[in-house]
GUVEX-788909 format. One record per atom (N, C-alpha, C): residue number from 1; residue in one letter; atom name; x negated, y, z negated. Coordinates in steps of 0.05 Angstrom, whole numbers, padded with zeros to 5 digits. Each point is the difference from the previous one (the first is absolute). Layout:
<atoms>
ATOM    nr   rest   atom       c1       c2       c3
ATOM   NUM      A     CA        X        Y        Z
...
</atoms>
This chain:
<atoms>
ATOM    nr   rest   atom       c1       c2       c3
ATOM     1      X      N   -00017   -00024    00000
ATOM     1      X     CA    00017    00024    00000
ATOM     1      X      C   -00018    00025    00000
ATOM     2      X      N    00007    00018    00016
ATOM     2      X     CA   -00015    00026    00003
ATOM     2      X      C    00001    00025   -00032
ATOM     3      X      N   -00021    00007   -00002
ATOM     3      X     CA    00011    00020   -00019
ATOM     3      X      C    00026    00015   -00007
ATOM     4      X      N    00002    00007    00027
ATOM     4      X     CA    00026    00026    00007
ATOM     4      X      C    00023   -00021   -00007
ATOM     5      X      N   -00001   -00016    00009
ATOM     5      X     CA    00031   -00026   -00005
ATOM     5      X      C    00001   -00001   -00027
ATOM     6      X      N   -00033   -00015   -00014
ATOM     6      X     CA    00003    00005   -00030
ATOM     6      X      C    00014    00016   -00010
ATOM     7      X      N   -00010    00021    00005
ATOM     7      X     CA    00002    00023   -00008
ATOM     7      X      C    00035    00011   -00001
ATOM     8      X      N    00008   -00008    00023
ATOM     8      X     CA    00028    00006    00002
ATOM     8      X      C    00016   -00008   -00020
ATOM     9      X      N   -00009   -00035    00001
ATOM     9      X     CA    00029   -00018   -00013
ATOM     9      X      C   -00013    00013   -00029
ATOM    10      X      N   -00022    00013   -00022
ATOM    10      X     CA    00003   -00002   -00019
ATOM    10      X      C    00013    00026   -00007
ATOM    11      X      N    00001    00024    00020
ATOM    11      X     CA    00008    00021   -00007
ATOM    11      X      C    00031   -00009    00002
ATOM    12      X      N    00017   -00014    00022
ATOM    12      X     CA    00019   -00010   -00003
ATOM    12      X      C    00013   -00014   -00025
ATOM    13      X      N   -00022   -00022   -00016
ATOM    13      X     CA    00013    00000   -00019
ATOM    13      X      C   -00005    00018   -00025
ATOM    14      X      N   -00021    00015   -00002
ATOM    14      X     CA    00004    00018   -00018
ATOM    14      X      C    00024    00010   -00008
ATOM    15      X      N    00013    00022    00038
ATOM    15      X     CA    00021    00009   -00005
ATOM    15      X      C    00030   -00015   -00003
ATOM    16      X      N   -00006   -00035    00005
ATOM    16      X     CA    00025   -00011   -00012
ATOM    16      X      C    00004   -00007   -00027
ATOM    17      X      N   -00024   -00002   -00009
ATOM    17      X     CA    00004    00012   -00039
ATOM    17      X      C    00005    00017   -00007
ATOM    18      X      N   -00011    00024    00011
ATOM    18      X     CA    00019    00028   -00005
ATOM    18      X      C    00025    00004   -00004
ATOM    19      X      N    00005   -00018    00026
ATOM    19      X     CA    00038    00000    00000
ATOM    19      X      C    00009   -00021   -00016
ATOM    20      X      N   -00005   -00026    00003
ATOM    20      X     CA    00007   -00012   -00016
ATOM    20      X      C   -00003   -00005   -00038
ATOM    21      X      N   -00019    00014   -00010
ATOM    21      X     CA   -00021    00003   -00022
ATOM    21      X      C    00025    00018   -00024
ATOM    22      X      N    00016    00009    00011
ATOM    22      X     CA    00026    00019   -00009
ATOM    22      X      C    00025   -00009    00000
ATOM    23      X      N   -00002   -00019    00024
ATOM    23      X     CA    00030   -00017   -00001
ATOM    23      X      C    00003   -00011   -00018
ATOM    24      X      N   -00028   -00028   -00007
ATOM    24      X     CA   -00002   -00012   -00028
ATOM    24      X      C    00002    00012   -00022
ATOM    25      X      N   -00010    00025   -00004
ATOM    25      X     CA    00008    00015   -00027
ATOM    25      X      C    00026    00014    00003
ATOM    26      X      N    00015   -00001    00021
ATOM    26      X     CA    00026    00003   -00009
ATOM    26      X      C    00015   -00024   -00008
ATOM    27      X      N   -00005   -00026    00021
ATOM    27      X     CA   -00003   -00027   -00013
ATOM    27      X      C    00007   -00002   -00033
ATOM    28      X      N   -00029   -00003   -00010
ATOM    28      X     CA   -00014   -00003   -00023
ATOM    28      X      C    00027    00024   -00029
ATOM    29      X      N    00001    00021    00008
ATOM    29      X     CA    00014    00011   -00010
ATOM    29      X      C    00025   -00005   -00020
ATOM    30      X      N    00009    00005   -00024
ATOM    30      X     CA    00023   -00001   -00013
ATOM    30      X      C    00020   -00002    00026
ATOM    31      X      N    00017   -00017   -00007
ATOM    31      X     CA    00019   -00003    00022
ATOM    31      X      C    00020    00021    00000
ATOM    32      X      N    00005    00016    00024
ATOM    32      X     CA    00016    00012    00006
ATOM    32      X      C    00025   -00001    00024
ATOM    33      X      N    00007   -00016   -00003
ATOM    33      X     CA    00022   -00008    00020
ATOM    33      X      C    00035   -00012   -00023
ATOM    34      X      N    00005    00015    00003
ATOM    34      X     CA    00036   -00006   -00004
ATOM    34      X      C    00005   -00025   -00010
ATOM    35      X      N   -00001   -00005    00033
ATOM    35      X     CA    00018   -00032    00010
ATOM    35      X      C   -00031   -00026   -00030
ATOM    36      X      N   -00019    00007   -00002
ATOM    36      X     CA    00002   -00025   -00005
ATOM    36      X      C    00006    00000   -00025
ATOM    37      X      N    00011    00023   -00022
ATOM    37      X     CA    00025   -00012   -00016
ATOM    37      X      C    00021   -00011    00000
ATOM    38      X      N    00009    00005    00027
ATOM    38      X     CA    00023   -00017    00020
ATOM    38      X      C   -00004   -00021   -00008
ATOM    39      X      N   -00036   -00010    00014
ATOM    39      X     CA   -00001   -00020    00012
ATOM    39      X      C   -00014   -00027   -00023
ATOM    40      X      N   -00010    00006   -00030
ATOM    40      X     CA    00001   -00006   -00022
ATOM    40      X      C    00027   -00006   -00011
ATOM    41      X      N    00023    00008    00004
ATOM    41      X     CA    00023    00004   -00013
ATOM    41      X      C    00010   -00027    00019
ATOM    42      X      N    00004   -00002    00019
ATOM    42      X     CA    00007   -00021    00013
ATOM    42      X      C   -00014   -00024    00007
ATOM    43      X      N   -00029   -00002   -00010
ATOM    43      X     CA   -00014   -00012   -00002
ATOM    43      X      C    00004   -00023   -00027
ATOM    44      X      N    00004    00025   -00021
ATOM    44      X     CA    00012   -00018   -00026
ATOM    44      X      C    00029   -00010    00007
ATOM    45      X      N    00013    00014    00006
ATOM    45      X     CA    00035   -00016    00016
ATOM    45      X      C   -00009   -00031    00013
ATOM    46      X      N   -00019   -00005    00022
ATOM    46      X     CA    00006   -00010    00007
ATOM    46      X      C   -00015   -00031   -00021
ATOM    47      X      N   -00024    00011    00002
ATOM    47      X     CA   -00019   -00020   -00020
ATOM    47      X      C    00020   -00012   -00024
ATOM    48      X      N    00019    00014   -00008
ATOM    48      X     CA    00024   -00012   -00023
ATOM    48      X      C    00015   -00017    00019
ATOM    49      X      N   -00003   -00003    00021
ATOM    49      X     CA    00020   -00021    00006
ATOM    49      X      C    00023    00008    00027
ATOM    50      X      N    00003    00027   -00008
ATOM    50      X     CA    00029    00008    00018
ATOM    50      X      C   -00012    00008    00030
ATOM    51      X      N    00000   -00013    00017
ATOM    51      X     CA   -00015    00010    00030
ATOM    51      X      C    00017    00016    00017
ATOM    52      X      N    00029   -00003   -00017
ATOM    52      X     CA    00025    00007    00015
ATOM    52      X      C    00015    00017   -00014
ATOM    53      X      N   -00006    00027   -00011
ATOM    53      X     CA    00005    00018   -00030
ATOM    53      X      C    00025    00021    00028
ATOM    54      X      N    00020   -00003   -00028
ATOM    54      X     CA    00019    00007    00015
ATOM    54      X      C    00001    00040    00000
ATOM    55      X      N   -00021    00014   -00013
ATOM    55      X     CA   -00005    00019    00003
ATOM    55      X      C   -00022    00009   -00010
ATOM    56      X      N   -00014    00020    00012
ATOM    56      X     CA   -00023    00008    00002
ATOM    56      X      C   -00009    00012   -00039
ATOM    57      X      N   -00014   -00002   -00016
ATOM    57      X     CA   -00002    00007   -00011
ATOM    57      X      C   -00011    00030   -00012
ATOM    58      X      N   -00009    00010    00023
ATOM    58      X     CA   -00007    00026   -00003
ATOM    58      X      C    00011    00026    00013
ATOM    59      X      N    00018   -00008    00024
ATOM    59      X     CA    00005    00013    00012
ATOM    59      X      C    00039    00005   -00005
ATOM    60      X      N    00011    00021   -00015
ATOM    60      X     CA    00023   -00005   -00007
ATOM    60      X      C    00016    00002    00030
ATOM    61      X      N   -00002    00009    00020
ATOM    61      X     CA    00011    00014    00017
ATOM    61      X      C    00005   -00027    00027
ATOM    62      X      N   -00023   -00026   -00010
ATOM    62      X     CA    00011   -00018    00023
ATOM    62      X      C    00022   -00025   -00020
ATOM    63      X      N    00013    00001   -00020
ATOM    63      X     CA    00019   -00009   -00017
ATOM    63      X      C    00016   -00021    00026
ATOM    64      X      N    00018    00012    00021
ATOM    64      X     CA    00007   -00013    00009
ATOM    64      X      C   -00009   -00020    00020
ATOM    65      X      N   -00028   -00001    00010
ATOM    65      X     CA   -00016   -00015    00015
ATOM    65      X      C   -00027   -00013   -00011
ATOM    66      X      N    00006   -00022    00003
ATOM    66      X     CA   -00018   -00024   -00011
ATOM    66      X      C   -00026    00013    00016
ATOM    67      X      N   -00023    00005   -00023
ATOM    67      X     CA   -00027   -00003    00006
ATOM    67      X      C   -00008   -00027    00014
ATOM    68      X      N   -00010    00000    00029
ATOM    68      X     CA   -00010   -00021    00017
ATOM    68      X      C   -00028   -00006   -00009
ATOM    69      X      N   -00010   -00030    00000
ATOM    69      X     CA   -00033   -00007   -00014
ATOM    69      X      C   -00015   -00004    00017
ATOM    70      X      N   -00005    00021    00025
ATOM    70      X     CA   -00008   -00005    00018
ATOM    70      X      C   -00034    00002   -00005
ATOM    71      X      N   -00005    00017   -00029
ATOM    71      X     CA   -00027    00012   -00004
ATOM    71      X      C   -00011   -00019   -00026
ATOM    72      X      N    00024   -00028   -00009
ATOM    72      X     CA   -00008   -00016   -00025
ATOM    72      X      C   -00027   -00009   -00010
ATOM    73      X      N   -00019   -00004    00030
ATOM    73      X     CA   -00016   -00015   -00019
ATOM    73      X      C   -00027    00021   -00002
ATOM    74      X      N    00002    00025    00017
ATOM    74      X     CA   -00015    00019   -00013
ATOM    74      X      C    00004    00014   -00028
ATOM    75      X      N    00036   -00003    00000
ATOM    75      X     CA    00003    00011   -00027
ATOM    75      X      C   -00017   -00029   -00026
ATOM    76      X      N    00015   -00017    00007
ATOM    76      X     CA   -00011   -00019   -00029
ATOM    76      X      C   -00028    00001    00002
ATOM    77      X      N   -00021    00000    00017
ATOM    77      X     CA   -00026   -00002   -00005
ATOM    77      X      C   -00007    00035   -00011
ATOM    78      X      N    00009    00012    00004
ATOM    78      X     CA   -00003    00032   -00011
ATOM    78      X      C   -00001   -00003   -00032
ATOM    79      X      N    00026   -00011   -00009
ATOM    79      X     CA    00015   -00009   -00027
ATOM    79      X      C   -00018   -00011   -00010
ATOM    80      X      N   -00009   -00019    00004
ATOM    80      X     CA   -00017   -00030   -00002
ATOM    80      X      C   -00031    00024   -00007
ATOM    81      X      N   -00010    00003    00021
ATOM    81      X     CA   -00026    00011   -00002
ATOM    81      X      C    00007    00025   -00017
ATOM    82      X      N    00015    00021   -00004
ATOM    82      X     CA    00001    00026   -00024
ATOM    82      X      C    00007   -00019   -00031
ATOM    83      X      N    00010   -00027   -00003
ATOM    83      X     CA    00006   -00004   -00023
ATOM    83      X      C   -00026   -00016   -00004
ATOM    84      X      N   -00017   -00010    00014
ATOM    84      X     CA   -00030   -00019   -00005
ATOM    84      X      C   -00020    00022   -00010
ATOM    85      X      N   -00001    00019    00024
ATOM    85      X     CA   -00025    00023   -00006
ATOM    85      X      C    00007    00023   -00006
ATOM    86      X      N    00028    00011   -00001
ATOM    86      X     CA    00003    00024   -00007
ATOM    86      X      C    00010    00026    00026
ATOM    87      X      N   -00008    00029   -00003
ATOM    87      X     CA    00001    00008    00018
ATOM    87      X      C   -00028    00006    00009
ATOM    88      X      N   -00018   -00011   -00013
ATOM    88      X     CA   -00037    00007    00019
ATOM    88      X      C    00004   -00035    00017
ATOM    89      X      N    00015   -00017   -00011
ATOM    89      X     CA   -00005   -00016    00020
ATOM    89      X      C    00014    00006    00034
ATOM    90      X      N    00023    00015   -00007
ATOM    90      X     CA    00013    00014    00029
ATOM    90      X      C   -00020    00009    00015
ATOM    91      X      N   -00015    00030   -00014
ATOM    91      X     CA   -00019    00017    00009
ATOM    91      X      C   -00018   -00028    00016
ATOM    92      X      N   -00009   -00012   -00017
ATOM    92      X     CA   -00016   -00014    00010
ATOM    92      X      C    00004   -00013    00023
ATOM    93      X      N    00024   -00021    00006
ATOM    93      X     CA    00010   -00012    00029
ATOM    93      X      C    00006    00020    00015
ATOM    94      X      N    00007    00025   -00008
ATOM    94      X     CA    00011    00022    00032
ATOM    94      X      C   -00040    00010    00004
ATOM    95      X      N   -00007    00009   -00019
ATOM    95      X     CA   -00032    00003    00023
ATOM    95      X      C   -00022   -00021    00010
ATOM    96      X      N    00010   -00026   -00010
ATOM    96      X     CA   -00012   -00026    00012
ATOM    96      X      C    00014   -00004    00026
ATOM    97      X      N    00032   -00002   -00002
ATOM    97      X     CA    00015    00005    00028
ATOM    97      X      C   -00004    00019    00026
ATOM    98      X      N   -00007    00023   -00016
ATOM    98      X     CA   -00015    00028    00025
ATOM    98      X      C   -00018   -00005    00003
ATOM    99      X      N   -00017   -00020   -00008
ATOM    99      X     CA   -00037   -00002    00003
ATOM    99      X      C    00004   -00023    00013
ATOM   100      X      N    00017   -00027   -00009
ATOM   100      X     CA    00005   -00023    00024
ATOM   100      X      C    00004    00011    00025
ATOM   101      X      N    00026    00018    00001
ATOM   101      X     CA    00013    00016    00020
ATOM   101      X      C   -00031    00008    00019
ATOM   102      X      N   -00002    00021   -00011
ATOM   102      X     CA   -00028    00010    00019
ATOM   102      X      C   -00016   -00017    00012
ATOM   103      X      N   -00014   -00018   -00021
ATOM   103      X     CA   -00023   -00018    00015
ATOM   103      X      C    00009   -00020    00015
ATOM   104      X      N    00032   -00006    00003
ATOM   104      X     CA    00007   -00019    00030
ATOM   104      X      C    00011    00010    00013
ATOM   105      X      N    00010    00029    00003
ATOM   105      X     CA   -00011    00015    00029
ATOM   105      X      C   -00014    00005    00010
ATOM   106      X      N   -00029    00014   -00022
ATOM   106      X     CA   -00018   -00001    00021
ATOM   106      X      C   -00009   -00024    00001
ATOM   107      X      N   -00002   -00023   -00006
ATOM   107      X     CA    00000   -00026    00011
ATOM   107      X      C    00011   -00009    00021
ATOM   108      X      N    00017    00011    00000
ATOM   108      X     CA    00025   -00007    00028
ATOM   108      X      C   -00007    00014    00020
ATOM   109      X      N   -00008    00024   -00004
ATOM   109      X     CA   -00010    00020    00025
ATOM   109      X      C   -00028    00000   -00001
ATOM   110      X      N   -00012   -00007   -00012
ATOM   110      X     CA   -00030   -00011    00011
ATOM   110      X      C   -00002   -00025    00020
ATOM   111      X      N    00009   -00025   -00005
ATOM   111      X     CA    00012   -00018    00010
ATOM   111      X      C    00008    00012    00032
ATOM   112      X      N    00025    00018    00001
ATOM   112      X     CA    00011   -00003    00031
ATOM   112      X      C   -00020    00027    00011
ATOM   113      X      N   -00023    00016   -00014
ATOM   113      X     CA   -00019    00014    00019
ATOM   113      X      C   -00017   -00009    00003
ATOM   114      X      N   -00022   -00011   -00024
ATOM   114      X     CA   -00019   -00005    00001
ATOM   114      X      C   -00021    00020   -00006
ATOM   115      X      N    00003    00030   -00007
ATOM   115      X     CA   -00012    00014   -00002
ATOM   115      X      C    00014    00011   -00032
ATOM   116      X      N   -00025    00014   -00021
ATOM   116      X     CA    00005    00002   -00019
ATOM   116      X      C    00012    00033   -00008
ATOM   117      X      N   -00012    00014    00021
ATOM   117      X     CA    00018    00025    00000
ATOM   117      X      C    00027    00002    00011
ATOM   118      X      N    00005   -00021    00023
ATOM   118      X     CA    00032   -00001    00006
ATOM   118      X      C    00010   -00013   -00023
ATOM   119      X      N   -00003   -00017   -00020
ATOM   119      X     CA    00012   -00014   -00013
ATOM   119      X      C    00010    00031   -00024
ATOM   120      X      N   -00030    00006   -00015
ATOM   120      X     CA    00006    00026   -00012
ATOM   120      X      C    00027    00011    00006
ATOM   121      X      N   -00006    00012    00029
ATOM   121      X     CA    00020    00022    00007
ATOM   121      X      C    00030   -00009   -00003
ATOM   122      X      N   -00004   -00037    00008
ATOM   122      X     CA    00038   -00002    00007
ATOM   122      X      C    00006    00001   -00030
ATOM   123      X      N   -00024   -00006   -00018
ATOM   123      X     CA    00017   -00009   -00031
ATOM   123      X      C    00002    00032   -00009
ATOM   124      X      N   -00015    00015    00013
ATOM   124      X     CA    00003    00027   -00021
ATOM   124      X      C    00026    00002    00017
ATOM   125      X      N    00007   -00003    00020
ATOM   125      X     CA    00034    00011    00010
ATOM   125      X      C    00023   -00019   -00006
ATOM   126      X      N   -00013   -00024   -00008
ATOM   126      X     CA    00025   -00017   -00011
ATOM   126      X      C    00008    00014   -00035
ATOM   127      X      N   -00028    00009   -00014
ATOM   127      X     CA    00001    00006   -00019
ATOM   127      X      C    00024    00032    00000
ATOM   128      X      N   -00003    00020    00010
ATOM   128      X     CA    00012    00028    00013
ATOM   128      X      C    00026   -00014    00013
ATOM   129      X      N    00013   -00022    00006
ATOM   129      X     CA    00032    00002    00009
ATOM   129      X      C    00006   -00012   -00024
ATOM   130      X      N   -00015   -00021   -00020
ATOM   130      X     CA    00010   -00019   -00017
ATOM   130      X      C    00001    00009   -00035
ATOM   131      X      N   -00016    00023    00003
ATOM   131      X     CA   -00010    00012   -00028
ATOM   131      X      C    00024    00002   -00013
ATOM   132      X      N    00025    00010    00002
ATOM   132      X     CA    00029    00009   -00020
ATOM   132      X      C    00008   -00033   -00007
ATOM   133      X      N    00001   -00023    00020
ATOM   133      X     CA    00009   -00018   -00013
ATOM   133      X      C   -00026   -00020   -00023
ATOM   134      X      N   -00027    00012    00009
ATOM   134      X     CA   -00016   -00008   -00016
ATOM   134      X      C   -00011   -00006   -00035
ATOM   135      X      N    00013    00031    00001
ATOM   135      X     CA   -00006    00009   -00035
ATOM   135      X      C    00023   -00002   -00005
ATOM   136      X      N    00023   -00021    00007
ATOM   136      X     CA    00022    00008   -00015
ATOM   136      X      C    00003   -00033   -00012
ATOM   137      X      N    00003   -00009   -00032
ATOM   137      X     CA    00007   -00033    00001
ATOM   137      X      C    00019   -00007    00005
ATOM   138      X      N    00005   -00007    00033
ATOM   138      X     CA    00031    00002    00013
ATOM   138      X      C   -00009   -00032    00004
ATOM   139      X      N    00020   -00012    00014
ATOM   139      X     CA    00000   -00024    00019
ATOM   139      X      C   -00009    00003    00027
ATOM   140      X      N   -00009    00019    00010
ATOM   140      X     CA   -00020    00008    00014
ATOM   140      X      C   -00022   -00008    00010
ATOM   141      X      N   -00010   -00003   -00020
ATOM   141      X     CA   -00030   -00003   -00004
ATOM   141      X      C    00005   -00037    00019
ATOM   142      X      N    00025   -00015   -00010
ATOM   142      X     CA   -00008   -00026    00010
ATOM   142      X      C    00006    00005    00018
ATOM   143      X      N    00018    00023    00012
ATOM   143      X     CA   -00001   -00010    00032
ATOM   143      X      C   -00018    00012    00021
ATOM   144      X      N   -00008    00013   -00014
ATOM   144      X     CA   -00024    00016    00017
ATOM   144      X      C   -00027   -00021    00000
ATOM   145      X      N   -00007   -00018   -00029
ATOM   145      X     CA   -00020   -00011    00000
ATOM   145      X      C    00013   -00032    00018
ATOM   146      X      N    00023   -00011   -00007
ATOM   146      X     CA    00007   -00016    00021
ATOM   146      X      C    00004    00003    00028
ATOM   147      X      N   -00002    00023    00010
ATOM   147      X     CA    00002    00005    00024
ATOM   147      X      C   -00024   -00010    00018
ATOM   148      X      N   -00036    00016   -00020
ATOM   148      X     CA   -00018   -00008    00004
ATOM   148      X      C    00000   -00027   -00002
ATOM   149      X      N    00003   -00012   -00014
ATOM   149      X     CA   -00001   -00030   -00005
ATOM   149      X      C    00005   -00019    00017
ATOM   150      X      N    00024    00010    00012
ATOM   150      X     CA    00021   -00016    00020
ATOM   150      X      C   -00019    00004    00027
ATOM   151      X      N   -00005    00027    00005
ATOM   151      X     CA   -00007    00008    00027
ATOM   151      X      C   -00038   -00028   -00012
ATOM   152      X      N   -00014    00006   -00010
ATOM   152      X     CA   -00023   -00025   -00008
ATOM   152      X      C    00010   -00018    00004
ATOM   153      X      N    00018   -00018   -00001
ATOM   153      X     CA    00004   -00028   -00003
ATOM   153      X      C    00014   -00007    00022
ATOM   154      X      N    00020    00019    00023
ATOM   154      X     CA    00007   -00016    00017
ATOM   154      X      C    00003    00027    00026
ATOM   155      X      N   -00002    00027   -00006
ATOM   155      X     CA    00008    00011    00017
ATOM   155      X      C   -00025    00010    00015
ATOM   156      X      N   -00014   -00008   -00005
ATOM   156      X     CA   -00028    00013    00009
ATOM   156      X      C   -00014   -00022    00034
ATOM   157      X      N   -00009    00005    00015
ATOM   157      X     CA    00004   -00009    00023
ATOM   157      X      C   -00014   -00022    00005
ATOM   158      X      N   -00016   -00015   -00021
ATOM   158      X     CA   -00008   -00030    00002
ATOM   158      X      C    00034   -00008    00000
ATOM   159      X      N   -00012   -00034    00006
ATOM   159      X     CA    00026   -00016   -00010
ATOM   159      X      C    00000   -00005   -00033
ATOM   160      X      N    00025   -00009   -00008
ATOM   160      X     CA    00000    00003   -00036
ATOM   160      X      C   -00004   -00038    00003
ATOM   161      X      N   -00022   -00006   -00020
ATOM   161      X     CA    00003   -00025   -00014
ATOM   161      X      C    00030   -00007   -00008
ATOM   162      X      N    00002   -00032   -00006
ATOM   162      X     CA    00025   -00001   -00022
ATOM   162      X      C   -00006    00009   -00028
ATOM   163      X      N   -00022   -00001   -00009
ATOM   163      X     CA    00001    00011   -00032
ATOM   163      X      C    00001    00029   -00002
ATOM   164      X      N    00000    00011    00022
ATOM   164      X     CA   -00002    00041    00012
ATOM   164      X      C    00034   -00001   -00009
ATOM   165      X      N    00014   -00027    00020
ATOM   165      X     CA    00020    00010    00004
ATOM   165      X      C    00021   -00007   -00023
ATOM   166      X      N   -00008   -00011   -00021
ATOM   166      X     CA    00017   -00012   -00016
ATOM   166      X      C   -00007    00024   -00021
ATOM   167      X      N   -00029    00013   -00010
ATOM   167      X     CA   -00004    00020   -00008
ATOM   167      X      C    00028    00016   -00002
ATOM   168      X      N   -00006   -00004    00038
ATOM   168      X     CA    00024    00033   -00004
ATOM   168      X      C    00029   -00003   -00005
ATOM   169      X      N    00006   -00027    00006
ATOM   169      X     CA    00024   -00004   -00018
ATOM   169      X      C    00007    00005   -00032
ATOM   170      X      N   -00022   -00006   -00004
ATOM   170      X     CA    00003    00003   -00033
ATOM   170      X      C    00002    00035   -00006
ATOM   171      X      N   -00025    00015    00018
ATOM   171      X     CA    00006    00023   -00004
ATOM   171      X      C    00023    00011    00000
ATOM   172      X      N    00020   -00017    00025
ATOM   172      X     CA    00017    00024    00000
ATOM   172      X      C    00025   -00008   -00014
ATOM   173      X      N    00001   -00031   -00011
ATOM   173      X     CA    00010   -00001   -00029
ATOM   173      X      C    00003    00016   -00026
ATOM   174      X      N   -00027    00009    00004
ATOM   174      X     CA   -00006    00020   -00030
ATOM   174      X      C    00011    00025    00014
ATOM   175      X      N   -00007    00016    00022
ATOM   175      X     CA    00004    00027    00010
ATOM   175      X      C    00032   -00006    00000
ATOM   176      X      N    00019   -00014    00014
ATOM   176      X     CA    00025    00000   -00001
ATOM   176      X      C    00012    00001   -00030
ATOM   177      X      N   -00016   -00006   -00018
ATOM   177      X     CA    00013    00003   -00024
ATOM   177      X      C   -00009    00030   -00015
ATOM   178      X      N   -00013    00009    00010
ATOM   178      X     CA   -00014    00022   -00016
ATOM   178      X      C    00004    00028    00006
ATOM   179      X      N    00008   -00008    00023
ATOM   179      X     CA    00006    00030    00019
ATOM   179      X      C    00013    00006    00022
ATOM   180      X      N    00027    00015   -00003
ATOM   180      X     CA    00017    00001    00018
ATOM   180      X      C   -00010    00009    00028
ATOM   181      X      N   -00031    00016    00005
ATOM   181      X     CA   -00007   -00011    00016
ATOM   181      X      C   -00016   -00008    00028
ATOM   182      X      N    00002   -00034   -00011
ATOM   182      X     CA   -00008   -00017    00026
ATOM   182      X      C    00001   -00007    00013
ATOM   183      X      N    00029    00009    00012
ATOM   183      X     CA   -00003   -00007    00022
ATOM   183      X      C   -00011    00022    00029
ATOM   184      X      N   -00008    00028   -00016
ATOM   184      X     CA   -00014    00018    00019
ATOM   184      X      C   -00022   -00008    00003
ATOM   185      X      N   -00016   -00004   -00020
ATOM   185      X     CA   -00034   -00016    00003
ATOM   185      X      C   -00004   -00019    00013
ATOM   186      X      N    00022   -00021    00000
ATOM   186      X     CA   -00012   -00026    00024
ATOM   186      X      C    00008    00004    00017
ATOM   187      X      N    00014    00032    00008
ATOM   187      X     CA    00008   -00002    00033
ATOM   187      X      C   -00027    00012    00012
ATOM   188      X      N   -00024   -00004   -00009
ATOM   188      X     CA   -00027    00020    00011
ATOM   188      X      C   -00005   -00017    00021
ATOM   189      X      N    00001    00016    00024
ATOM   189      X     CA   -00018   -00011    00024
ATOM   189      X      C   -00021    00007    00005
ATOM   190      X      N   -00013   -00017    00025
ATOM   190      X     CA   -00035    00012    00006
ATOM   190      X      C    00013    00009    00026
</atoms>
């Protein structure tokens, strides 16, 4: 590799720590998002048993319409993980999630360039359209990181093994349960 190339991909990733280096500490941060008292609250609903709660517990105003569990098993593992570690164990899975997040895009887009400053650049612009759903502990996070996942295991332009492709069954087992949604992420074409 030439200097100047060197030279490129490391100023490239310099400046994708820059950008990214802030996401994680909003990440990392006391949680500030609404919904995941929502999403704690229904988390314990469902973990008790009731998967089918005939009204929302927090929200007085949907009384007449049954809360749908389309987001269940992100809620019980939320529940599950805030009643094991607390709320630093949250902190902790949402900036391990933005740091997974990051390093298998640019994994993914190093992969389809081959060059380490195109990879930089697509993750610093995946990072700049994806940033609002990033720092937030939404159900998000799985479908943005299952999207990557899915597109790795079968959408990517080799042929998929059977253990690629059973992978992604299972993935989209978990994503169908976690987040209403999945079915925009596996419609990604090449």
């Amino acid at each position: 590799m030439r200097a100047s190339a060197r030279a490129a991909s490391w100023l490239s990733l310099a400046a994708l720590l820059a950008l990214w280096l802030p996401l994680l500490a909003l990440a990392a941060r006391p949680l500030a998002t609404d919904d995941t008292w929502w999403h704690l609250a229904m988390g314990r609903l469902y973990a008790g048993g009731n998967l089918w709660p005939s009204e929302d517990p927090l929200l007085h105003t949907t009384v007449l319409r049954p809360p749908v569990p389309h987001e269940w098993l992100f809620q019980v593992a939320l529940h599950g993980l805030h009643g094991a570690a607390g709320f630093q164990g949250l902190r902790g899975l949402h900036a391990s999630a933005v740091a997974g997040i990051g390093i298998a895009a640019f994994a993914l887009f190093r992969r389809a360039g081959g060059a380490t400053a195109f990879a930089a650049c697509a993750t610093a612009v995946f990072a700049c359209l994806s940033w609002f759903r990033l720092f937030q502990l939404r159900p998000d996070l799985v479908s943005i990181g299952a999207a990557l996942a899915l597109y790795a295991l079968v959408l990517r332009p080799e042929r998929p093994s059977g253990v690629r492709l059973g992978a992604s069954v299972l993935l989209l087992l978990v994503w169908v349960n976690s987040h209403s949604l999945f079915a925009s992420g596996s419609s990604l074409r090449r």
